[in-house]
DSSP file (Angstrom, degrees, kcal/mol; ACC not computed):
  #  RESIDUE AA STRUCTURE BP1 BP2  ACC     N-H-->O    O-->H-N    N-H-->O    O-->H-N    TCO  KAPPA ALPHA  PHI   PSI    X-CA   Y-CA   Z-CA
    1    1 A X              0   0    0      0, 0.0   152,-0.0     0, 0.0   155,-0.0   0.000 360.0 360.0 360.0 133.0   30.8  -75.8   -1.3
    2    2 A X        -     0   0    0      1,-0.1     2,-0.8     0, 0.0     0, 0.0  -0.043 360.0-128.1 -25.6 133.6   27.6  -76.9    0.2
    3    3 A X        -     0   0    0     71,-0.1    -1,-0.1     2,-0.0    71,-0.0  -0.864  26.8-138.7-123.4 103.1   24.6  -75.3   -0.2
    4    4 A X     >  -     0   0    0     -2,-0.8     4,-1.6     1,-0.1     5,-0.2  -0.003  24.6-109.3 -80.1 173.1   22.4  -74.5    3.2
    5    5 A X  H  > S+     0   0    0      1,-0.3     4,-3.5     2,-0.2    -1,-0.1   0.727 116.6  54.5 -60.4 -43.8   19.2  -74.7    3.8
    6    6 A X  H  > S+     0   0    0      2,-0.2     4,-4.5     1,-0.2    -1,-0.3   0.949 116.4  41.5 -45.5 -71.2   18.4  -71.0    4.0
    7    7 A X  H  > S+     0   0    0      2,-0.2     4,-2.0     1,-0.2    -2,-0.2   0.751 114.5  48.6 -60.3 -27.7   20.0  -70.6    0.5
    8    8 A X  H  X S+     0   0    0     -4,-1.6     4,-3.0     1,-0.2    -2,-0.2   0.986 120.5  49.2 -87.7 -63.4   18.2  -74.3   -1.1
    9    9 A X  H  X S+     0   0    0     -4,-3.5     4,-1.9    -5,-0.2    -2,-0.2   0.877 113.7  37.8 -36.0 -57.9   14.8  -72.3    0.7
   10   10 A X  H  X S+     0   0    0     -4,-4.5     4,-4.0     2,-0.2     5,-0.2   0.998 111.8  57.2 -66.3 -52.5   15.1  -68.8   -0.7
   11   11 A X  H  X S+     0   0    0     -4,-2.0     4,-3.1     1,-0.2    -2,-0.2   0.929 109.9  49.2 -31.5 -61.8   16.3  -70.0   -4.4
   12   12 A X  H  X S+     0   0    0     -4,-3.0     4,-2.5     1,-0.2    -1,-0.2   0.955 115.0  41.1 -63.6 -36.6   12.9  -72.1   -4.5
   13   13 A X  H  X S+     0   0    0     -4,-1.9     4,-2.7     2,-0.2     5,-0.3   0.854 114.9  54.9 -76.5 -16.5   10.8  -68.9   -3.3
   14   14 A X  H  X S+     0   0    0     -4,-4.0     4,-6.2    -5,-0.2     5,-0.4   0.906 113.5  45.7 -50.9 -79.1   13.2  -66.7   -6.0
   15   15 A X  H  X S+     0   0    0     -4,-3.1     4,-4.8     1,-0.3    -2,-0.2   0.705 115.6  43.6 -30.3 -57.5   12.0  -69.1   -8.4
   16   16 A X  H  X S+     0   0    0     -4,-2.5     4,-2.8     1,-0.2    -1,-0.3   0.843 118.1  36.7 -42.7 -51.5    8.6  -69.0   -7.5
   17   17 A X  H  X S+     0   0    0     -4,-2.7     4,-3.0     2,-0.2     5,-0.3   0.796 118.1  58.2 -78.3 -15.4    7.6  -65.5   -7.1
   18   18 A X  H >X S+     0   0    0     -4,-6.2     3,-1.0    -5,-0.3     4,-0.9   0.946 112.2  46.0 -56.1 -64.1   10.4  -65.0  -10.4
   19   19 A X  H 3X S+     0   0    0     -4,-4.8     4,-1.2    -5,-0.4    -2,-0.2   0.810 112.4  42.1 -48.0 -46.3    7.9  -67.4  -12.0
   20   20 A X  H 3< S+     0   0    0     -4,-2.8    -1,-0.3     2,-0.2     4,-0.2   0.819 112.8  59.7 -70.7 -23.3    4.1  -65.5  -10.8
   21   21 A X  H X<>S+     0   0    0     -4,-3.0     3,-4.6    -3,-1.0     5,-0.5   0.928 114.1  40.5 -63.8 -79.9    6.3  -61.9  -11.9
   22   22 A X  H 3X5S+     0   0    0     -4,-0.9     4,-1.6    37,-0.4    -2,-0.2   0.693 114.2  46.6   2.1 -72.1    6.4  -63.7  -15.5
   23   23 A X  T 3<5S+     0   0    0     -4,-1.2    -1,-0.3    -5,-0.3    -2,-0.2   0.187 107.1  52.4-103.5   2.2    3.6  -64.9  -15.7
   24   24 A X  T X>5S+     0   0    0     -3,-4.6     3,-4.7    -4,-0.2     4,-1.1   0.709 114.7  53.5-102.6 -92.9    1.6  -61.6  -14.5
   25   25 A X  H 3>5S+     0   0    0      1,-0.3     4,-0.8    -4,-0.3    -2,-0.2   0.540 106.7  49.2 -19.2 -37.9    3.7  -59.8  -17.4
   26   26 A X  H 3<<S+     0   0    0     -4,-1.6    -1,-0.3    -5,-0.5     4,-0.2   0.403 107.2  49.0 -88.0  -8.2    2.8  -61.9  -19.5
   27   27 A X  H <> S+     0   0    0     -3,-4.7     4,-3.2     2,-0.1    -2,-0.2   0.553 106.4  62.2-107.1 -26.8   -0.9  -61.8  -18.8
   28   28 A X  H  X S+     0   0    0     -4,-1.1     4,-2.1     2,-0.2    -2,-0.2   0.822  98.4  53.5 -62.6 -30.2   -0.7  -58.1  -19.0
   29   29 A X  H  X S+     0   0    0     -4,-0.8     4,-5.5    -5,-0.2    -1,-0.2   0.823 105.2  55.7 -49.0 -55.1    0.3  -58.4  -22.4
   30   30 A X  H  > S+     0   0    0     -4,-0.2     4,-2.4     2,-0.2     5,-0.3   0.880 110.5  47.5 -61.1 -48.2   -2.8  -60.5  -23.0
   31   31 A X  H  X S+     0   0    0     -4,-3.2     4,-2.3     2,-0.2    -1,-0.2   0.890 103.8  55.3 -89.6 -15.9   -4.8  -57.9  -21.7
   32   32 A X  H  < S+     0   0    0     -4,-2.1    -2,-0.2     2,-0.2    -1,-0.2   0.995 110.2  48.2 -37.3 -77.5   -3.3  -55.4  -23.5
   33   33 A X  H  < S+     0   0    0     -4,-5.5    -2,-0.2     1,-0.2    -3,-0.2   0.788 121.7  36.7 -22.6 -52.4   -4.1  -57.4  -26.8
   34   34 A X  H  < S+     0   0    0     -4,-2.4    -1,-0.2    -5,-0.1     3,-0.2   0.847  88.8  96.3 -53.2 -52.0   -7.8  -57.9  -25.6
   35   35 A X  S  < S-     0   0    0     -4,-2.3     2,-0.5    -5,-0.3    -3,-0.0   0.073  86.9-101.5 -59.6 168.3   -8.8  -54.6  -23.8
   36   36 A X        -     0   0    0      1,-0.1    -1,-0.1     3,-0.0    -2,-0.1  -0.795  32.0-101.4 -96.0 141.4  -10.7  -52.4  -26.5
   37   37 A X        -     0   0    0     -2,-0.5     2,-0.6    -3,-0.2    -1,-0.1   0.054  40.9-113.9 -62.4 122.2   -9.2  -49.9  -28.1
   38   38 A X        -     0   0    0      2,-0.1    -1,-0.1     3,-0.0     6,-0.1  -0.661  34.2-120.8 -72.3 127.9  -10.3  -46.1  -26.6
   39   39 A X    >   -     0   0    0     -2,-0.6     3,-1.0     1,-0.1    -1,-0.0  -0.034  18.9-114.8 -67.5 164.3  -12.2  -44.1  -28.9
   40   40 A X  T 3  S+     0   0    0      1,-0.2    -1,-0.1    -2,-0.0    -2,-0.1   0.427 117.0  74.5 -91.9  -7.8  -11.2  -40.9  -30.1
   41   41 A X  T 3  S+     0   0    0      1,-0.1     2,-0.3     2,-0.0    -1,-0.2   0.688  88.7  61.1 -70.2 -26.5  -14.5  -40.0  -28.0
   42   42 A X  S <  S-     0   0    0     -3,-1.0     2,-0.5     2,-0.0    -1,-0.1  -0.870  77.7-151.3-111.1 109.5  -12.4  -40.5  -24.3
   43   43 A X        +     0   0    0     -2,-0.3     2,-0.4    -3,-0.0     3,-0.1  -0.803  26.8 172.5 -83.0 134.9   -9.4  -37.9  -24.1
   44   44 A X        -     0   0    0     -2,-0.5     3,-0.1     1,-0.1    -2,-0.0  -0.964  38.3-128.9-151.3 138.0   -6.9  -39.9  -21.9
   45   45 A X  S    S+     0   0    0     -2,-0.4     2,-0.6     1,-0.1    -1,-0.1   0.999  96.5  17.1 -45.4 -55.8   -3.3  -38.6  -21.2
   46   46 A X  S    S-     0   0    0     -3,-0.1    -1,-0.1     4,-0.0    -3,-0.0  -0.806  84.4-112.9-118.9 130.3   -2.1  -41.7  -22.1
   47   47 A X     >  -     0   0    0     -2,-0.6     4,-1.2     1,-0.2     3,-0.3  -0.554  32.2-130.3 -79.2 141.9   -3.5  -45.2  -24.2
   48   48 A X  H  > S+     0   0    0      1,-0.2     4,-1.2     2,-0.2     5,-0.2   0.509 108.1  62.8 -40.8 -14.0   -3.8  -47.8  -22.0
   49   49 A X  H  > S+     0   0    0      2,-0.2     4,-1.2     3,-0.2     5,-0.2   0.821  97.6  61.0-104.4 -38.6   -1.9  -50.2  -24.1
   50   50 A X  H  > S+     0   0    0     -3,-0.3     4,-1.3     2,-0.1     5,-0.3   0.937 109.0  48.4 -43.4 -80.5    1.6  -47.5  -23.6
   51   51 A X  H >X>S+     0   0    0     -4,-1.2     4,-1.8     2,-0.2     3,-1.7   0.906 112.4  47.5 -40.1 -75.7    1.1  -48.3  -19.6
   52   52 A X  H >X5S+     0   0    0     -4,-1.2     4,-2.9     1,-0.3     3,-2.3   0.810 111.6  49.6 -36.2 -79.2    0.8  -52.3  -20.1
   53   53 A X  H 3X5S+     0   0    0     -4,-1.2     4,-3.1     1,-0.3    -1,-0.3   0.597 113.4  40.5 -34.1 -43.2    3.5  -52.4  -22.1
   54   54 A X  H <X5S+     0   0    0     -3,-1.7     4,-2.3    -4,-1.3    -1,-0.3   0.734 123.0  47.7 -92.8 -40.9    5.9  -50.3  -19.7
   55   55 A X  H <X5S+     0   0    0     -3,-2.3     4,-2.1    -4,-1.8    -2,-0.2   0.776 107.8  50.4 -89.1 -45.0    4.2  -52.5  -16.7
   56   56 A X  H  X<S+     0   0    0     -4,-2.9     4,-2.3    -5,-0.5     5,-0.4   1.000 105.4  63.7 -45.4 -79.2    4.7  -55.6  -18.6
   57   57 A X  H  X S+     0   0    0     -4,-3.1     4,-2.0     1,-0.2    -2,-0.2   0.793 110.0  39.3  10.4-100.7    8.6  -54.3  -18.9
   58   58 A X  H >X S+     0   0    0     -4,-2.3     4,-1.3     1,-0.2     3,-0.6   0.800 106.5  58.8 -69.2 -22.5    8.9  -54.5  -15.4
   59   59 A X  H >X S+     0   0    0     -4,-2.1     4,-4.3     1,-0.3     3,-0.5   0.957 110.1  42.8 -48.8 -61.4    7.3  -57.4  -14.6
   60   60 A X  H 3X S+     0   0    0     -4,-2.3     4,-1.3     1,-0.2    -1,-0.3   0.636 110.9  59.8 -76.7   3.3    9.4  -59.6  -16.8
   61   61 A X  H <X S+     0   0    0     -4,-2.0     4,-1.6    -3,-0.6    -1,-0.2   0.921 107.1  42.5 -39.0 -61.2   12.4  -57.8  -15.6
   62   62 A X  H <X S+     0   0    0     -4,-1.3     4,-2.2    -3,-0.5     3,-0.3   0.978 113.4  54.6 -43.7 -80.8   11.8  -58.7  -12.1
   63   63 A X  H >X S+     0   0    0     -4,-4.3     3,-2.6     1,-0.2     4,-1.1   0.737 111.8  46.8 -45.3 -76.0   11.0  -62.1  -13.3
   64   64 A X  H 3X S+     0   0    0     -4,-1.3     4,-3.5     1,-0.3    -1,-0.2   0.544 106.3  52.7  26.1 -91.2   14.1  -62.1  -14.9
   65   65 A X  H 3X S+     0   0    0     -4,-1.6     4,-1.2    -3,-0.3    -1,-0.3   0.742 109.3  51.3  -0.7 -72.2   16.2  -60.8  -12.2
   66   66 A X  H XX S+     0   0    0     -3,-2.6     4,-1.3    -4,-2.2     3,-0.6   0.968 106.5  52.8 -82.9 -58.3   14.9  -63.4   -9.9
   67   67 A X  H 3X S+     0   0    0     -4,-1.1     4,-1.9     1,-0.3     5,-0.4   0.957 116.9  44.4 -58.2 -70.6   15.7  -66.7  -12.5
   68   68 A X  H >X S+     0   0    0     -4,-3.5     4,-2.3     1,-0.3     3,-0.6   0.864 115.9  44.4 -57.8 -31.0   19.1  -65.4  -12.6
   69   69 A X  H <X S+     0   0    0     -4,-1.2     4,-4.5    -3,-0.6     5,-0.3   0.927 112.1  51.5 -44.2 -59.9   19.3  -64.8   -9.0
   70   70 A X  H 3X S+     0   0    0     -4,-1.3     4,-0.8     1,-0.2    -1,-0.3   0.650 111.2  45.2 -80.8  -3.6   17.9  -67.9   -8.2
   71   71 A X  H << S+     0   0    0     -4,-1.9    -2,-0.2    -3,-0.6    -1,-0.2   0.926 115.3  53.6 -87.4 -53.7   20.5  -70.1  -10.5
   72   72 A X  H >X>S+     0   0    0     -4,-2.3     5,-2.3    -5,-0.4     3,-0.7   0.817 108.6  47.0 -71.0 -48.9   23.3  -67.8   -8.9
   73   73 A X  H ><5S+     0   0    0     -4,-4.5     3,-1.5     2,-0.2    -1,-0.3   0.974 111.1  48.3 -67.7 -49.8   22.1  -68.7   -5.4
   74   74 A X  T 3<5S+     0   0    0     -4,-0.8    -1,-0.2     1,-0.3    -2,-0.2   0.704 116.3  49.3 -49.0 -16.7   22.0  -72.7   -6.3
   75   75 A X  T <45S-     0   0    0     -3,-0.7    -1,-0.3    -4,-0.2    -2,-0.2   0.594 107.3-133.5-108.4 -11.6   25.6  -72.0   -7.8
   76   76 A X  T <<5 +     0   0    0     -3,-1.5    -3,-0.2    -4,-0.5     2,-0.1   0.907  41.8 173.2  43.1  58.4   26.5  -70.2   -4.7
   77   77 A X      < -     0   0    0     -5,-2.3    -1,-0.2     1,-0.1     3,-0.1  -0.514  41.2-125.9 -94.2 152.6   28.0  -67.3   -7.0
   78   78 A X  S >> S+     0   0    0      1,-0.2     4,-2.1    -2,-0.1     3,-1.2   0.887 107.8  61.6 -74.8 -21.0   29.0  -64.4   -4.8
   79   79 A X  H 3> S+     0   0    0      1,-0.3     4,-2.5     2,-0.2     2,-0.4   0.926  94.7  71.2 -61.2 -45.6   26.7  -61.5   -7.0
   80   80 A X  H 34 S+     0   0    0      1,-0.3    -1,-0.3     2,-0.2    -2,-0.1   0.185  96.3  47.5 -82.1  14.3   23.6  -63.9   -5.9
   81   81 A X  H <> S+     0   0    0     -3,-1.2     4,-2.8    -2,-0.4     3,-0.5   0.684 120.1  36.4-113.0 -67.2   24.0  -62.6   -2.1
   82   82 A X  H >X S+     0   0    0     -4,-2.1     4,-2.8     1,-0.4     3,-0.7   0.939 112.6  57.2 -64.4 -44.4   24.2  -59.0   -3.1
   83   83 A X  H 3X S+     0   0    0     -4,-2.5     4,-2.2     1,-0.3    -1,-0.4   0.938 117.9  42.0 -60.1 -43.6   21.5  -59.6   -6.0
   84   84 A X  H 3> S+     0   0    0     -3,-0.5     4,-0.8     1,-0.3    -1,-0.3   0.807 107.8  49.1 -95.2 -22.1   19.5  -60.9   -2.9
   85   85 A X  H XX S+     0   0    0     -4,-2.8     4,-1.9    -3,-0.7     3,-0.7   0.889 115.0  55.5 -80.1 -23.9   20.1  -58.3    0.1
   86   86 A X  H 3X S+     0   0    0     -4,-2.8     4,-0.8    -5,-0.3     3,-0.3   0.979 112.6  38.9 -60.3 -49.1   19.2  -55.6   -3.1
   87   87 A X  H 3X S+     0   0    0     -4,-2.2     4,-2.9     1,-0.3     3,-0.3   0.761 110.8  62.5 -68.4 -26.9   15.7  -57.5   -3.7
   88   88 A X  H <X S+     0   0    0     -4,-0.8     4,-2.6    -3,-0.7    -1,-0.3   0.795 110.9  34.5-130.3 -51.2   15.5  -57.7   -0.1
   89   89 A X  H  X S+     0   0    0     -4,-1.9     4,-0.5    -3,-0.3    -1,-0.3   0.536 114.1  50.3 -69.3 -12.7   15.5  -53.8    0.3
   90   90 A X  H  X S+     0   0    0     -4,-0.8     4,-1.6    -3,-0.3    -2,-0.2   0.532 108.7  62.4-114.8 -31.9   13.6  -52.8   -2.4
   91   91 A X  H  X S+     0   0    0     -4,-2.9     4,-2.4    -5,-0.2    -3,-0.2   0.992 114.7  37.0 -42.2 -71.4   10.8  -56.0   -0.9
   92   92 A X  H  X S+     0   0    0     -4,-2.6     4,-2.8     1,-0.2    -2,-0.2   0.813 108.1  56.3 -65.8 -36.5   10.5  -54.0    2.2
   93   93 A X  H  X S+     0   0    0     -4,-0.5     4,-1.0     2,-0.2    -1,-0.2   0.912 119.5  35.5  17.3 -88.2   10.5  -50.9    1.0
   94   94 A X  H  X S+     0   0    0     -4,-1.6     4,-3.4     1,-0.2    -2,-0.2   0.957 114.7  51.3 -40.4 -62.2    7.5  -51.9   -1.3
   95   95 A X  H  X S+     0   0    0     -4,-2.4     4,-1.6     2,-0.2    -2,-0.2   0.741 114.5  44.4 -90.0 -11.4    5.7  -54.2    0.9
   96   96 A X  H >X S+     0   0    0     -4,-2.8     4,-1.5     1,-0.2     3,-0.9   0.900 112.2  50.5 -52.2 -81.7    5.7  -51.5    3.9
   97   97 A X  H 3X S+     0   0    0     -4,-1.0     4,-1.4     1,-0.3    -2,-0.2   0.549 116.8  39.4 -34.1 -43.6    4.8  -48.6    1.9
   98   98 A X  H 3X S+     0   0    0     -4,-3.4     4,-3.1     2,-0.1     5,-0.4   0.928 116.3  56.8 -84.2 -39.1    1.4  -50.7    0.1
   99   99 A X  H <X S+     0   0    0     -4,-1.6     4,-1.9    -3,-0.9    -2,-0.2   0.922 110.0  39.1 -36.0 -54.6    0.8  -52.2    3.6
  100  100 A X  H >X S+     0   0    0     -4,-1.5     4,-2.2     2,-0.2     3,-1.7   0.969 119.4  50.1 -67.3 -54.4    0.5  -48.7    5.2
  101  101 A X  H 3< S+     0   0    0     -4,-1.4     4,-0.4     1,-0.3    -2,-0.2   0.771 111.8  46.7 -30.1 -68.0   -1.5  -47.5    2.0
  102  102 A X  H 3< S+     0   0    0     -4,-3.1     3,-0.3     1,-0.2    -1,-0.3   0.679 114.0  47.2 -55.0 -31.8   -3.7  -50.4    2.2
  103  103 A X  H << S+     0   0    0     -4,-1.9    -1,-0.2    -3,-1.7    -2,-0.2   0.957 121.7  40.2 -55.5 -63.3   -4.4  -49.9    6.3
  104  104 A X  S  < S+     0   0    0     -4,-2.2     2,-1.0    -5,-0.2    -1,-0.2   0.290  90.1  93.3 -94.1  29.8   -5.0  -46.4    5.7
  105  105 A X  S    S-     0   0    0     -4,-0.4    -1,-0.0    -3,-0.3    -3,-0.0  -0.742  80.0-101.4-111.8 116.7   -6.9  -45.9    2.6
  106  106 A X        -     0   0    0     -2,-1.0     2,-0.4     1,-0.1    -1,-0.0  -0.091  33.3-145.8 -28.0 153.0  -10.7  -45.6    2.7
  107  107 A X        -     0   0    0      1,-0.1    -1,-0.1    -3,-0.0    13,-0.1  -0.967  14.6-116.0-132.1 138.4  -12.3  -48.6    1.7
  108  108 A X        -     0   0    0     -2,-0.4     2,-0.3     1,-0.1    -1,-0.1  -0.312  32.2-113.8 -61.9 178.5  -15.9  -48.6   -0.3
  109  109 A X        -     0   0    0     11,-0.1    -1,-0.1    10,-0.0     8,-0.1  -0.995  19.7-122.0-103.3 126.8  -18.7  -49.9    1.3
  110  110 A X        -     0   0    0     -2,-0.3    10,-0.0     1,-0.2     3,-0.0  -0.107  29.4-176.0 -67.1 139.0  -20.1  -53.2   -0.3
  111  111 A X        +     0   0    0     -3,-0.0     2,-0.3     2,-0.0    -1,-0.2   0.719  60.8  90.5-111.0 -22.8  -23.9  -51.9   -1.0
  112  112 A X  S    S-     0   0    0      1,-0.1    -2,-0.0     2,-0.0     0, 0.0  -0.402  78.3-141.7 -56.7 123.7  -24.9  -55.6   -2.3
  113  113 A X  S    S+     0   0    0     -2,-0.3    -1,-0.1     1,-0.2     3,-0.1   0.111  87.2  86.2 -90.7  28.2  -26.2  -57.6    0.8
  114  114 A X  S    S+     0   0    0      1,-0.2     2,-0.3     2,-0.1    -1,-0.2   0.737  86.5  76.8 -76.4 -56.2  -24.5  -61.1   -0.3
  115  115 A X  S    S-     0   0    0      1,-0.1    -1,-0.2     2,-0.1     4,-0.1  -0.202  90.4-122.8 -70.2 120.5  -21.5  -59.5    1.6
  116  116 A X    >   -     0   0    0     -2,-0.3     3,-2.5     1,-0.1     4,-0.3   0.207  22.8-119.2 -16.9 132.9  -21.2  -59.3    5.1
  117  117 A X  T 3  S+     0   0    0      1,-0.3     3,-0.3     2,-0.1     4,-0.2   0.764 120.2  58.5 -56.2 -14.1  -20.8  -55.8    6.5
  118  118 A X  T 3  S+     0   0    0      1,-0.2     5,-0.4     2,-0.1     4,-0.3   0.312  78.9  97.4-108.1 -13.3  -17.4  -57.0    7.8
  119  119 A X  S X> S+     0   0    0     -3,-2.5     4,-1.3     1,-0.2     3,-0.7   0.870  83.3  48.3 -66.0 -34.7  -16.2  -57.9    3.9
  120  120 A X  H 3> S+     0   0    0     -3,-0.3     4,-2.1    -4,-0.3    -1,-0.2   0.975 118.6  38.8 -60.9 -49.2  -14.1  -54.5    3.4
  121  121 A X  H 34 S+     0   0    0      1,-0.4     4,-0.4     2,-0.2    -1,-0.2   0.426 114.3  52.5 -90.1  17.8  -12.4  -54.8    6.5
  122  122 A X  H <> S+     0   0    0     -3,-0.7     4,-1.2    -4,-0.3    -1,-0.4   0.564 115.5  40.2-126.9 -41.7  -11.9  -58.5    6.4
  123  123 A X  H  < S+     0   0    0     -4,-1.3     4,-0.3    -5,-0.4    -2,-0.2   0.600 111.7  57.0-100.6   2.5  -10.3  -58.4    2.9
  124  124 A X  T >X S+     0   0    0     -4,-2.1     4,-1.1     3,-0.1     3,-0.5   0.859 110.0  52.3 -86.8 -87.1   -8.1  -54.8    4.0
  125  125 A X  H 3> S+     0   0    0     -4,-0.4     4,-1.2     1,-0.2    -2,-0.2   0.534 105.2  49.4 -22.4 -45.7   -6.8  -57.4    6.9
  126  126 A X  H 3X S+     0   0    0     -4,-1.2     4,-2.3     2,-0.2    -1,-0.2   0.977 116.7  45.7 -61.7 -63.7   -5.7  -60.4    4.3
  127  127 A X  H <> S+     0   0    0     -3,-0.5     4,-2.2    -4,-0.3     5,-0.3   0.917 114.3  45.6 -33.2 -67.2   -3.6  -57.5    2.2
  128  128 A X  H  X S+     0   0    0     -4,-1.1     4,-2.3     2,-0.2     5,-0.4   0.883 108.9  50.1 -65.4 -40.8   -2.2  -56.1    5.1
  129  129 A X  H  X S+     0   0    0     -4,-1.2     4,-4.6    -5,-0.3     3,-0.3   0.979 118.7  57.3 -62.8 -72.4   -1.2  -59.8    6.6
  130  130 A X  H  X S+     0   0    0     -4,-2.3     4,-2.5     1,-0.2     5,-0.4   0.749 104.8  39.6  34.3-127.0    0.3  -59.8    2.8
  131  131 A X  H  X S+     0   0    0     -4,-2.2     4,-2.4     2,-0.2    -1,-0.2   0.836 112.2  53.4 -39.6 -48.6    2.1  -57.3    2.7
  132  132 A X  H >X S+     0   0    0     -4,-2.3     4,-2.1    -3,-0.3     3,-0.6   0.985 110.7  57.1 -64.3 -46.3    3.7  -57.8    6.5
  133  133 A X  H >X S+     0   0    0     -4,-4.6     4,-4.2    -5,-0.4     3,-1.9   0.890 107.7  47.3 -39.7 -70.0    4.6  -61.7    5.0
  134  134 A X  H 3X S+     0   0    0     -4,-2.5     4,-1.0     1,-0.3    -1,-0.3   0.741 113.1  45.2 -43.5 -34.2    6.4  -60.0    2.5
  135  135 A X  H <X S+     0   0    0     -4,-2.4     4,-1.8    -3,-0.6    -1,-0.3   0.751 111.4  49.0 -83.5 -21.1    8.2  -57.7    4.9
  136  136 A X  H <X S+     0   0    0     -4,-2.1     4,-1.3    -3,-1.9    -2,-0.2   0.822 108.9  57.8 -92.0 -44.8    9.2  -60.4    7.5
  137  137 A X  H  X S+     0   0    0     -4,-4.2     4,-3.1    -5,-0.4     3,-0.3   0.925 114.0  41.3 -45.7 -40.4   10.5  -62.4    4.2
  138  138 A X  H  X S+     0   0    0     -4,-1.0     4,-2.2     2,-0.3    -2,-0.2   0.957 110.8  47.3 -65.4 -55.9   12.7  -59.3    3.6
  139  139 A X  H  X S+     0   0    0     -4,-1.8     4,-2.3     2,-0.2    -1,-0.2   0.867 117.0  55.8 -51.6 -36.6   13.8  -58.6    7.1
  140  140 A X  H  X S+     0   0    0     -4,-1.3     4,-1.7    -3,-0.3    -2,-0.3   0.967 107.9  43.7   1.1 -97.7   14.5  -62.7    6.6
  141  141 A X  H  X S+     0   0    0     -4,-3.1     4,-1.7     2,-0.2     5,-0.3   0.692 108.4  61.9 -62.8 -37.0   16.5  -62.3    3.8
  142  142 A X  H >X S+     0   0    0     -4,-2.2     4,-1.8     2,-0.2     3,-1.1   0.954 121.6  29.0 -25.9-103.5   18.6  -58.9    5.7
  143  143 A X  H 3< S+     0   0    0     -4,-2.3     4,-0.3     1,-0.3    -2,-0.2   0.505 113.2  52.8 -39.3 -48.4   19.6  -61.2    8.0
  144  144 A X  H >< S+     0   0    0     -4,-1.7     3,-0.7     2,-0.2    -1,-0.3   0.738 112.9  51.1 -95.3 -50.7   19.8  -64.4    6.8
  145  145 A X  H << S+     0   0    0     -4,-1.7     6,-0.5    -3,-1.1    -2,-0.2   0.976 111.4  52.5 -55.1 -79.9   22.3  -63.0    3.8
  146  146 A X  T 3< S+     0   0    0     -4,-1.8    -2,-0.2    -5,-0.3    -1,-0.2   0.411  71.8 119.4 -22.5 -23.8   24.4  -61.2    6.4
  147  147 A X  S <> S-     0   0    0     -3,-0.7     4,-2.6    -4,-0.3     3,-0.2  -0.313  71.8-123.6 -65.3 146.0   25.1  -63.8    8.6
  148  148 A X  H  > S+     0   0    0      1,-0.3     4,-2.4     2,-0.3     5,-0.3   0.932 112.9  48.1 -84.4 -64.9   29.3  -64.4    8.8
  149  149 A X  H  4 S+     0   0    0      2,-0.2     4,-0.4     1,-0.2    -1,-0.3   0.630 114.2  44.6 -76.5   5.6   28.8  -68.2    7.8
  150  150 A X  H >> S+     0   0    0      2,-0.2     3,-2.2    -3,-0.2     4,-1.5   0.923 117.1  46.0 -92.8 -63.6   26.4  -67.4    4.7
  151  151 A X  H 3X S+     0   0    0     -4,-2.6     4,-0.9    -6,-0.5    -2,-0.2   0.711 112.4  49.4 -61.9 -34.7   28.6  -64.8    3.8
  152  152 A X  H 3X S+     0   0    0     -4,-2.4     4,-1.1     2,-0.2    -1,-0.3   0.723 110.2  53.2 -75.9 -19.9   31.4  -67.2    4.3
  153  153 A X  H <4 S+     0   0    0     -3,-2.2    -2,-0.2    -4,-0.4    -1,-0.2   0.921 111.8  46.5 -72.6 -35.8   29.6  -69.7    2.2
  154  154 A X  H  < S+     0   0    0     -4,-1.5    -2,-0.2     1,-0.1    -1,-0.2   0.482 126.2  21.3 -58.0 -29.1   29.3  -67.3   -0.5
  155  155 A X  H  < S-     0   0    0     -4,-0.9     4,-0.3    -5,-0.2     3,-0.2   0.238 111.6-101.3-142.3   5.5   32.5  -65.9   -0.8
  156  156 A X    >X  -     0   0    0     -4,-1.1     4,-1.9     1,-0.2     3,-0.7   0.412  33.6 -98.9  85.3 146.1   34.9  -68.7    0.9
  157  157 A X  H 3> S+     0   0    0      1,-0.2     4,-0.8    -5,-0.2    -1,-0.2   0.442 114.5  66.3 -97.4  35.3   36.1  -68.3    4.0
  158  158 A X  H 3> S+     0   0    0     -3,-0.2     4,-1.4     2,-0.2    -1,-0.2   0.586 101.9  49.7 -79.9 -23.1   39.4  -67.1    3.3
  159  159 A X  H <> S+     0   0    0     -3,-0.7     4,-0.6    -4,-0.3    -2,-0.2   0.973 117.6  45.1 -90.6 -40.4   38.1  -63.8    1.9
  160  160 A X  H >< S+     0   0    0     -4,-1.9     3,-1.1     1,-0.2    -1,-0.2   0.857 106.3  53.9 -65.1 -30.5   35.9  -63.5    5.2
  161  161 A X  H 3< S+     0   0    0     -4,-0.8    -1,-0.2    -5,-0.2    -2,-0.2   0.922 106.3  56.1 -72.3 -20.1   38.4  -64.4    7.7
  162  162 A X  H 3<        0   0    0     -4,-1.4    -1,-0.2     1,-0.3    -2,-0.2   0.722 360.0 360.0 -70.9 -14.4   40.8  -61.3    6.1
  163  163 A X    <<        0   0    0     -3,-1.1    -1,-0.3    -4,-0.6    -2,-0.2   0.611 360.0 360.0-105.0 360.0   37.8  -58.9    6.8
């Protein structure tokens, strides 16, 4: 079966953001390696290099995830629909939930006078614009995964006309 625009579209943004999760994980790693080691002078609940590791974890999970997803969707397997209304809930989910944080969370004030007085609120506005892209891709993906012929594309349309 043919493979629609929607599907050829999300699979290349799978790929991509699979590819920046990666590739964040993998730089976390790096800074694990790097950071300097905490002295026996600094009590801290936890060594930094436990948290990277566990952070790393998910990253290339996620990356993960999304590479199989996005081969599933190109194969037009029926698990790559579900795999993708699941990402697709657990996207908005996220990207509301840092969107409100970011809106409503004090912001420092720059005391260096290169930056404009307007730099907090000018770089809280890019986050937040962010974060809503990332929530209209999910609502996107809701829909667009739901739809009767995607669903029929996905799973043939004998098994949709019977439902």
């Amino acid at each position: 079966m043919a493979r629609s625009g929607g599907v050829i579209f999300s699979a290349v943004l799978v790929f991509l953001g699979s590819t920046f999760a990666v590739l964040t994980g993998a730089l976390i790693v790096v800074a694990g390696l790097i950071a300097p080691r905490s002295s026996s002078e600094v009590a801290t609940p936890i060594d930094f290099n436990y948290f990277a590791a566990i952070e790393a974890a998910v990253f290339f999970g996620f990356g993960a995830w999304g590479i199989a997803s996005g081969i599933g969707l190109m194969r037009i397997k029926p698990w790559a629909r579900i795999s993708m209304l699941a990402f697709a809930c657990l996207l908005l989910v996220g990207s509301v939930s840092a969107g409100v944080m970011v809106a409503v969370t004090r912001m420092p004030v720059p005391n260096d006078p290169i930056f404009p007085a307007s730099f907090m609120l000018m770089t809280r506005a890019l986050v937040v614009g962010f974060y809503v892209l990332l929530a209209g891709l999910a609502v996107f993906w809701l829909y667009f995964f739901n739809r009767k012929i995607v669903k029929a594309q996905f799973l043939g349309a004998a098994q949709i006309l019977r439902s």
